[in-house]
DSSP file (Angstrom, degrees, kcal/mol; ACC not computed):
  #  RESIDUE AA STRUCTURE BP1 BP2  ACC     N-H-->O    O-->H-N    N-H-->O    O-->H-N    TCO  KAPPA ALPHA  PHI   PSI    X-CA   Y-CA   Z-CA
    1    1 A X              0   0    0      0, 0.0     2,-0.8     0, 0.0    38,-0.2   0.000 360.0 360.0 360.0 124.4   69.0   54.8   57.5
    2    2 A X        -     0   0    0     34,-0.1     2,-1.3     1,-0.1     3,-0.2  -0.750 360.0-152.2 -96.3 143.8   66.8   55.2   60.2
    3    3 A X     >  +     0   0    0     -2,-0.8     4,-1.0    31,-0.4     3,-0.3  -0.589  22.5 171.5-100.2  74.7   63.3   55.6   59.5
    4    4 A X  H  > S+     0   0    0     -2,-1.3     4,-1.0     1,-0.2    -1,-0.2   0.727  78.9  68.8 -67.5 -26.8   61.4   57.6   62.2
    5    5 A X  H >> S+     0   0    0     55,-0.3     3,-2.3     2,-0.2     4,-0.9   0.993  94.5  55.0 -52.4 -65.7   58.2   57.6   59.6
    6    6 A X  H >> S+     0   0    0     54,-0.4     3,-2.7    -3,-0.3     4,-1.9   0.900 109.1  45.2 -32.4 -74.8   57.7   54.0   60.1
    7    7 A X  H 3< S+     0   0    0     -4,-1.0    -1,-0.2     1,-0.3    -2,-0.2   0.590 114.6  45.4 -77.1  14.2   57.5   54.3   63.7
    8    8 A X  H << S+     0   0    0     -3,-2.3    -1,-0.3    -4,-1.0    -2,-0.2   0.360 112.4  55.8 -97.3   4.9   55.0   57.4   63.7
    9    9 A X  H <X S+     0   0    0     -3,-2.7     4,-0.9    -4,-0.9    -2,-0.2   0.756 107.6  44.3-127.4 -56.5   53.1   55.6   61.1
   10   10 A X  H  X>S+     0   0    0     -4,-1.9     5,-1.3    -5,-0.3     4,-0.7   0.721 120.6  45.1-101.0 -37.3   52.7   52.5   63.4
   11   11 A X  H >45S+     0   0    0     -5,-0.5     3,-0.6     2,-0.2    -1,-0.2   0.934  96.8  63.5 -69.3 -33.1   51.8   55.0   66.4
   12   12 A X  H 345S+     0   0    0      1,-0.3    -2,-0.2    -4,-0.1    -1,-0.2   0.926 111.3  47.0 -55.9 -46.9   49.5   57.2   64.8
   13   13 A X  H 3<5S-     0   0    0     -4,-0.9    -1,-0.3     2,-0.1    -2,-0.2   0.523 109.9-120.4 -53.6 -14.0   47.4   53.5   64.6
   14   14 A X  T <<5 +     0   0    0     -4,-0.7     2,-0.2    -3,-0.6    -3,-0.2   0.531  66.6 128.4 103.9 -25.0   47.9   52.7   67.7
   15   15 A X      < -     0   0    0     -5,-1.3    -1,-0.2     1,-0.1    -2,-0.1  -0.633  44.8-130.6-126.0 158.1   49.7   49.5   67.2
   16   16 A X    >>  -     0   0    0     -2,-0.2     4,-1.8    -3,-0.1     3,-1.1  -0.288  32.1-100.5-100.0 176.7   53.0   47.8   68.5
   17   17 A X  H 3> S+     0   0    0      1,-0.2     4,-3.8     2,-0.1    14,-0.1   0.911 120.8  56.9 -60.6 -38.2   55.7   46.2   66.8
   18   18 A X  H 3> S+     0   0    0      2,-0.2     4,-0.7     3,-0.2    -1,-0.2   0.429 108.5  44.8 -33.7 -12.4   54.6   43.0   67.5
   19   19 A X  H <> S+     0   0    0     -3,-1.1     4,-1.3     2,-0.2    -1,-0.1   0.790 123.3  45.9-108.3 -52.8   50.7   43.5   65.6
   20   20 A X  H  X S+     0   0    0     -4,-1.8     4,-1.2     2,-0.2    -2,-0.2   0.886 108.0  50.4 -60.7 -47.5   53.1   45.3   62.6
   21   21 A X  H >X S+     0   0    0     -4,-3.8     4,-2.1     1,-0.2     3,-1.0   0.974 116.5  49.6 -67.1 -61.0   55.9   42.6   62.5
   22   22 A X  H 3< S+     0   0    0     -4,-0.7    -2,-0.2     1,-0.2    -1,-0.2   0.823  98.7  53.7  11.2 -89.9   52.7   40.3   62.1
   23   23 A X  H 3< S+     0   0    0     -4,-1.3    -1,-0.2     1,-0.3    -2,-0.2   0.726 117.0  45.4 -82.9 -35.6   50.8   41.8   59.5
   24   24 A X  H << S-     0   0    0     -4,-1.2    -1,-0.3    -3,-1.0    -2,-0.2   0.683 112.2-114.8 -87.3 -22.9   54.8   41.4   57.3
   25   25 A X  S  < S+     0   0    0     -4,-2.1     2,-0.2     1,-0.5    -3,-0.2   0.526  83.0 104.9  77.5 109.1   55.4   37.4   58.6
   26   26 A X  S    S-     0   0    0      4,-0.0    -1,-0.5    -2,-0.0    -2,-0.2  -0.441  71.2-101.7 167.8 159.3   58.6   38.5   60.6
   27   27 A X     >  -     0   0    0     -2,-0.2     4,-0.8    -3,-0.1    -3,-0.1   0.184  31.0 -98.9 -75.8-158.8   59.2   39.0   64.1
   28   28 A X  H  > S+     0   0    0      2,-0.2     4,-4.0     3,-0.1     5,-0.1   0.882 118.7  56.9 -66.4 -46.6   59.5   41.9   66.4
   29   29 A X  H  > S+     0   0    0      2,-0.3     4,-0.7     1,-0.2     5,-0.1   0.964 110.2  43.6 -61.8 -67.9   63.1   42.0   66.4
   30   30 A X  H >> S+     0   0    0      2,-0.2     3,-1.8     1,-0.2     4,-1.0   0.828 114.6  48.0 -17.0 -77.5   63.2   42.3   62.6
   31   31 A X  H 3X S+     0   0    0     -4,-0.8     4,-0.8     1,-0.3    -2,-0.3   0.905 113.6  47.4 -67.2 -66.9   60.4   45.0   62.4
   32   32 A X  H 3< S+     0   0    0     -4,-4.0    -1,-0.3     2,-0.2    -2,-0.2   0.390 107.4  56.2 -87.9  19.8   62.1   47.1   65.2
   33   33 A X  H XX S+     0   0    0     -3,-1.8     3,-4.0    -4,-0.7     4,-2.0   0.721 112.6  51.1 -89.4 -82.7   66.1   46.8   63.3
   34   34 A X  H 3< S+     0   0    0     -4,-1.0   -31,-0.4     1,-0.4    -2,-0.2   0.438 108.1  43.5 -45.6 -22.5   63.9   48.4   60.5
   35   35 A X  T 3< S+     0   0    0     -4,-0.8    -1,-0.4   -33,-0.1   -32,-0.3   0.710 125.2  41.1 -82.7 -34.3   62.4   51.3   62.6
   36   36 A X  T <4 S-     0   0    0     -3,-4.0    -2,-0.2    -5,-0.2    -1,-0.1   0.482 110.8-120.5-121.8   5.2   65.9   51.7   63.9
   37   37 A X  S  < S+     0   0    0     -4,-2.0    -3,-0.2   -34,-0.1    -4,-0.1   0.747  75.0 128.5  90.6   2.4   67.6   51.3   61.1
   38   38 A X  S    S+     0   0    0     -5,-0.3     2,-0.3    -8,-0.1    -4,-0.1   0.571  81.4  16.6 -87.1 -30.4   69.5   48.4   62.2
   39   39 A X  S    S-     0   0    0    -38,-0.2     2,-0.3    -8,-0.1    -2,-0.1  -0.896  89.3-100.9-158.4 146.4   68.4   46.2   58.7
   40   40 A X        -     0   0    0     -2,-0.3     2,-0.3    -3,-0.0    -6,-0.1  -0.656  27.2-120.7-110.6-179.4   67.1   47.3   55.9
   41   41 A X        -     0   0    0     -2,-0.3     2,-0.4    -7,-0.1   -10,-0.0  -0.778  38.0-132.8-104.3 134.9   63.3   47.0   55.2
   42   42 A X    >>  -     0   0    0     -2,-0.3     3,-3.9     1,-0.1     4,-0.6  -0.761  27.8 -92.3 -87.8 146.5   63.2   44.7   51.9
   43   43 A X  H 3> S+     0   0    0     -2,-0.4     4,-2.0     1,-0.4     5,-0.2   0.506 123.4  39.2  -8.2 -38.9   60.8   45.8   48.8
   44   44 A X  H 34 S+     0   0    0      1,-0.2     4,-0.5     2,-0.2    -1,-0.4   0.591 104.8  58.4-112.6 -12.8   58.0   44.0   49.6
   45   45 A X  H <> S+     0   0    0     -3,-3.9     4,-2.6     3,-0.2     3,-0.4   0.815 118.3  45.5 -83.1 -19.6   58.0   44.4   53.5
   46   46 A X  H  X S+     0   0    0     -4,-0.6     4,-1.5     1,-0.3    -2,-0.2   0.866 117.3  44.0 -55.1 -49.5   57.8   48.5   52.0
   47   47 A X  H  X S+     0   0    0     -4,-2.0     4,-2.4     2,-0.2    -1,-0.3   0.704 107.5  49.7 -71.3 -29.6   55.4   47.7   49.7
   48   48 A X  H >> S+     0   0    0     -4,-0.5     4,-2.4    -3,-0.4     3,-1.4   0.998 115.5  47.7 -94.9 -70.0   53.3   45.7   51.7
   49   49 A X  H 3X S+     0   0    0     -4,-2.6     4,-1.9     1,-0.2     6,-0.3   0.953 108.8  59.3 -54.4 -41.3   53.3   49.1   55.1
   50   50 A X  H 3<>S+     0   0    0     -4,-1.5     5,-2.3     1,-0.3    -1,-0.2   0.872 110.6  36.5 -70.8 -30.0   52.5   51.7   52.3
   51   51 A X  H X<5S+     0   0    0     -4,-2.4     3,-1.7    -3,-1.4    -1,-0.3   0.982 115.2  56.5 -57.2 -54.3   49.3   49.8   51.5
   52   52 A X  H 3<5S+     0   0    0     -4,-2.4    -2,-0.2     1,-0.4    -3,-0.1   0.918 123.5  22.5 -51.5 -58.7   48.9   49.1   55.1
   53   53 A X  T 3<5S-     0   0    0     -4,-1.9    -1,-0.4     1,-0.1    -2,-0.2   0.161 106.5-110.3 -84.3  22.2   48.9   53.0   55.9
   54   54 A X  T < 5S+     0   0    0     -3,-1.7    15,-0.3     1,-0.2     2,-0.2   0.729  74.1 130.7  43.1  48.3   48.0   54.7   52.6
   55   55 A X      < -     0   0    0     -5,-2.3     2,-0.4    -6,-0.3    -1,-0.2  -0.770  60.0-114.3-116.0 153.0   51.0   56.0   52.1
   56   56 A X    >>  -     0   0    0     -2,-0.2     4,-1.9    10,-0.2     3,-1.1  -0.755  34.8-113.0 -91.7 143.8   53.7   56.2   49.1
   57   57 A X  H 3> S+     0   0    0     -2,-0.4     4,-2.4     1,-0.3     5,-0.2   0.710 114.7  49.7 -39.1 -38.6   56.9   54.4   49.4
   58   58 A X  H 3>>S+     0   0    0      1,-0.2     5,-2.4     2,-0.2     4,-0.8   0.822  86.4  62.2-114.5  21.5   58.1   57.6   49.5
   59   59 A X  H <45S+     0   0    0     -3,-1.1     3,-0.4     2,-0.2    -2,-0.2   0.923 112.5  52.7 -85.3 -54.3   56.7   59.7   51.6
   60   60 A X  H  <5S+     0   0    0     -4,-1.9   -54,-0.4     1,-0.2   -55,-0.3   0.875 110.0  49.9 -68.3 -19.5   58.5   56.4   54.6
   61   61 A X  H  <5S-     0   0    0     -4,-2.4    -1,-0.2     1,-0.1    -2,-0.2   0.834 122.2-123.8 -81.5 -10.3   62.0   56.8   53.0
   62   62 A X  T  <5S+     0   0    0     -4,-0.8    -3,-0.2    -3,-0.4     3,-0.2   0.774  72.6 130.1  92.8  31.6   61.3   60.3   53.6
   63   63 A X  S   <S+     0   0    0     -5,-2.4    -4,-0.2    -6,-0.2    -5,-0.1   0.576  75.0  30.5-102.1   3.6   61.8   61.5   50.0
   64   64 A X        -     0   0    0     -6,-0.3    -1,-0.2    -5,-0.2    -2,-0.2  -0.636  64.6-145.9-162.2 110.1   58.6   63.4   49.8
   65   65 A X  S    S+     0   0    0     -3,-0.2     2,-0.7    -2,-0.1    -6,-0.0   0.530  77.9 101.9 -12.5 -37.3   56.4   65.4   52.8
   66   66 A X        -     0   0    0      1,-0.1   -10,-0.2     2,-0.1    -7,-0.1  -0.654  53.0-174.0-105.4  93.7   53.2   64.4   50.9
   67   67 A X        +     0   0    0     -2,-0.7     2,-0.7   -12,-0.1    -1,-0.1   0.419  59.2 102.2 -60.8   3.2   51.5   61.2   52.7
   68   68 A X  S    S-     0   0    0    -13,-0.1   -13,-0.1     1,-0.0    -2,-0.1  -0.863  71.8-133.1-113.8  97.4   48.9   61.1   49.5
   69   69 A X        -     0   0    0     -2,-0.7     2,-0.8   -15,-0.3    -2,-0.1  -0.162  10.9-131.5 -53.4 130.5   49.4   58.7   47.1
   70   70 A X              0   0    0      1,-0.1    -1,-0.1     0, 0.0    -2,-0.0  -0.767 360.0 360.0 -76.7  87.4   49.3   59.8   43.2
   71   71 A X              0   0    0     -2,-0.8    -1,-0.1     0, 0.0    -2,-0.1   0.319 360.0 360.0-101.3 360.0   47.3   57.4   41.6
């Protein structure tokens, strides 16, 4: 699955894969198979960008429009 959220998510900041791949402890290469779909992104790198950006988990698999976590 490719996941075009991730990488509008990571533009909208500003920031490259390298700064993003970082911020998870993996490399570039990793972090841009997951933008491309190449690998899939495990639980915890999800969890760990949905904090990053304020986003729900599901709003980047693209299973709901609504960037606004329900708390």
């Amino acid at each position: 699955m490719y996941f075009q959220r991730l990488r509008d998510l990571r533009e909208d900041m500003d920031m490259n894969q390298t700064q993003i791949a970082e911020i998870l402890f993996t490399s570039q290469t990793v972090y841009s198979r997951y933008e491309r779909g190449a690998r899939t992104i495990p639980v915890e790198h999800l969890l760990i960008l949905a904090d990053f950006y304020g986003v729900s988990t599901d709003y980047i698999l693209g299973r709901t429009n609504n960037k606004k976590l329900n708390k």
